[in-house]
C-alpha positions in Angstrom: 0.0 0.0 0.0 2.8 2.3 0.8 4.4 1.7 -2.5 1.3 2.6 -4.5 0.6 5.9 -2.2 4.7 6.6 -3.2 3.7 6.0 -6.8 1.0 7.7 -7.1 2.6 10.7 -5.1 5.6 11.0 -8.0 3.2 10.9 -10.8 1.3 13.4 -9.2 4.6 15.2 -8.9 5.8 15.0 -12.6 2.2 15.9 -13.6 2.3 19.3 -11.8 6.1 19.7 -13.1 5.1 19.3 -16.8 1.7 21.9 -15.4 4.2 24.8 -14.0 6.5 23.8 -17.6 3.4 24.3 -19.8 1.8 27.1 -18.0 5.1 29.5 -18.0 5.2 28.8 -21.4 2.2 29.8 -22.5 2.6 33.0 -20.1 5.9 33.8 -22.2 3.8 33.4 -25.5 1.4 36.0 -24.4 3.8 38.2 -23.2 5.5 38.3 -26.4 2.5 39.5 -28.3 3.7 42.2 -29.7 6.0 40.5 -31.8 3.7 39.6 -35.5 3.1 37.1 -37.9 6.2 35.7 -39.7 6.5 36.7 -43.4 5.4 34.3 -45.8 7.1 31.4 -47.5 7.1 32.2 -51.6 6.1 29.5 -53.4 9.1 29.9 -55.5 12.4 31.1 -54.1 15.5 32.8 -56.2 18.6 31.1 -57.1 20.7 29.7 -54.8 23.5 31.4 -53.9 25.2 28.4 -51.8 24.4 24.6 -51.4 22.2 24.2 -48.2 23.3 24.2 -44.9 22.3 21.2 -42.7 22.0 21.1 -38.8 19.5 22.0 -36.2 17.3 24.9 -35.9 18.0 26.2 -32.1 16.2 28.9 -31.3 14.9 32.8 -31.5 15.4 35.1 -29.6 15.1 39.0 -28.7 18.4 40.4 -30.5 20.7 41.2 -28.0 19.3 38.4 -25.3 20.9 35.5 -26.1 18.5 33.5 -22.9 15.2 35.6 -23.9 13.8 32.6 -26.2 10.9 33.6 -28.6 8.2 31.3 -28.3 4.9 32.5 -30.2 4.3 31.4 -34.0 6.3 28.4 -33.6 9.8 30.0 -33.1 10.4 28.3 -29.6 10.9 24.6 -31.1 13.8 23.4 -32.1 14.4 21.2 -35.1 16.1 19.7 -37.3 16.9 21.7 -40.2 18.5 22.9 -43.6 19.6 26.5 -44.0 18.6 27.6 -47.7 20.3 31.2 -48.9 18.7 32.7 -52.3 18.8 35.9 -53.3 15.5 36.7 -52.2 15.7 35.6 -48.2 17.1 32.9 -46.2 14.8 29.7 -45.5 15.0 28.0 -42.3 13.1 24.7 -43.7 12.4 22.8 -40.2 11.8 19.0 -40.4 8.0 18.6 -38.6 8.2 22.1 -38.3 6.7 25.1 -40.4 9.7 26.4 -42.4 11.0 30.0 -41.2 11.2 32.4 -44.6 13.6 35.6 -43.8 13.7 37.5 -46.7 17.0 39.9 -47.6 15.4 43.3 -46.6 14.2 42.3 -43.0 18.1 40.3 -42.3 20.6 43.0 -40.8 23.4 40.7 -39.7 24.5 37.1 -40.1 27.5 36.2 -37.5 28.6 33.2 -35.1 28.0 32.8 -31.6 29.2 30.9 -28.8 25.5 30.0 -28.1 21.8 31.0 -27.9 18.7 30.1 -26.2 19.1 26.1 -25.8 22.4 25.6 -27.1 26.1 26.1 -25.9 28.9 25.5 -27.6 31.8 26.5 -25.8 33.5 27.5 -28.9 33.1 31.3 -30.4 31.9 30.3 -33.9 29.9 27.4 -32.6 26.1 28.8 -33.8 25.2 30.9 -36.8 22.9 33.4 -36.0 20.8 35.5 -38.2 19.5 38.9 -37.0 16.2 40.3 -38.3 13.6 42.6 -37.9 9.7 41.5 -37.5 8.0 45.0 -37.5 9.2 46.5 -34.3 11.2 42.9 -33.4 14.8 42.9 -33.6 15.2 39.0 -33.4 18.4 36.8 -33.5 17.7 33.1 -34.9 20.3 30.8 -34.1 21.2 27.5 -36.2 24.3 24.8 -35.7 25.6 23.5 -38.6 26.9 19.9 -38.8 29.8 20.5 -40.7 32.3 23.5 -39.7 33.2 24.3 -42.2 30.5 24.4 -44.7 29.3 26.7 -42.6 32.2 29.3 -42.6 31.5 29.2 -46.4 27.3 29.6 -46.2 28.3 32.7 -43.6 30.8 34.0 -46.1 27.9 34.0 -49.1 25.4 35.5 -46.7 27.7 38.0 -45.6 28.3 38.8 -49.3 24.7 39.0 -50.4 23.7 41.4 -47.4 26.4 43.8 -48.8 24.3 43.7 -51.9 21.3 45.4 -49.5 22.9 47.5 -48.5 22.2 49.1 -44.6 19.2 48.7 -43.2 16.8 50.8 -41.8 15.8 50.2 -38.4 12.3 51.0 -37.1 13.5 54.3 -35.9 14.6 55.2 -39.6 18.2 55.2 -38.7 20.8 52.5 -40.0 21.3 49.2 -38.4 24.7 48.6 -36.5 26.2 46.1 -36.7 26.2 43.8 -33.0 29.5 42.7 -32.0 29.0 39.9 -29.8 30.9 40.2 -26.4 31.6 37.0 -24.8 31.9 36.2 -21.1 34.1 34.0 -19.1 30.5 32.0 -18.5 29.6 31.7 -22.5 27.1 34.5 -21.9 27.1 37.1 -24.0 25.7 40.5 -25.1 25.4 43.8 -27.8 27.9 46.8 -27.9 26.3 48.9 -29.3 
């Protein structure tokens, strides 16, 4: 009898865990209202400008905030992924997932990381990231490749065709800065502006 109470006492447990999991993260998807719709796939994309990438998906986040995790219109779920640069946008095409489509205007930086919301690496070009802007959003997506370099040589083409852009305007109507990424003794990191 005592083994059944203990039973159903850690169910009960786990059950209210996965509760409190759930619940603050539907509180984080309300909060982050303000942030809308993603822009939509095209049907057809423009050449490619490199072979895909493949990896994982990681994370968004607010730019800036490499722990602040973006969770509303499916941004929060990591996947596996491939990382597909035209010269119309970037596509983030998730596996059981609905593909991410950035185009070229909205992208203001692509750089590496030692890490982002749900992945460390421990080494200072261990995750691409991708910063964009979603209406008022300034965003940072983050995606590990699975080969090194393939991926030096996808950032090297991205970097490339955002020179084509030209800067971007920032909500305010000034020009986007570039972030340099300071890193910390801990792997945390932040903008310097």
């Amino acid at each position: 009898m005592d083994r059944v109470l203990l039973t159903l006492a850690l169910v009960v447990l786990v059950l209210l865990i996965f509760g409190g999991l759930w619940w603050g993260w539907r509180n984080r998807a309300r909060r982050q209202g303000d942030i809308p719709a993603l822009p939509t796939v095209p049907a057809v994309s423009g050449p490619q400008l490199t072979p895909p990438l493949a990896g994982v998906y990681i994370s968004t986040t607010r730019a800036g905030s490499w722990q602040d995790r973006v969770v509303v219109h499916g941004l929060g779920r990591r996947a596996k992924a491939s990382l597909e640069l035209a010269d119309d946008g970037v596509l983030i095409d998730r596996v059981g997932e609905d593909p991410i489509f950035l185009p070229m205007a909205v992208i203001t930086t692509v750089a590496t990381a030692p890490g982002i919301a749900g992945k460390v690496m421990g080494m200072p070009a261990g995750v691409l990231v991708l910063t964009w802007r979603n209406g008022e959003a300034l965003l940072d997506s983050g995606f590990r490749s699975d080969d090194p370099d393939e991926q030096d040589t996808w950032l090297a083409a991205a970097q490339a065709a955002l020179v084509g852009h030209g800067p971007q305007d920032t909500p305010d109507g000034g020009p986007t800065a570039a972030p340099s990424r300071a890193s910390h003794e801990d792997g945390s990191q932040e903008d310097e502006r």
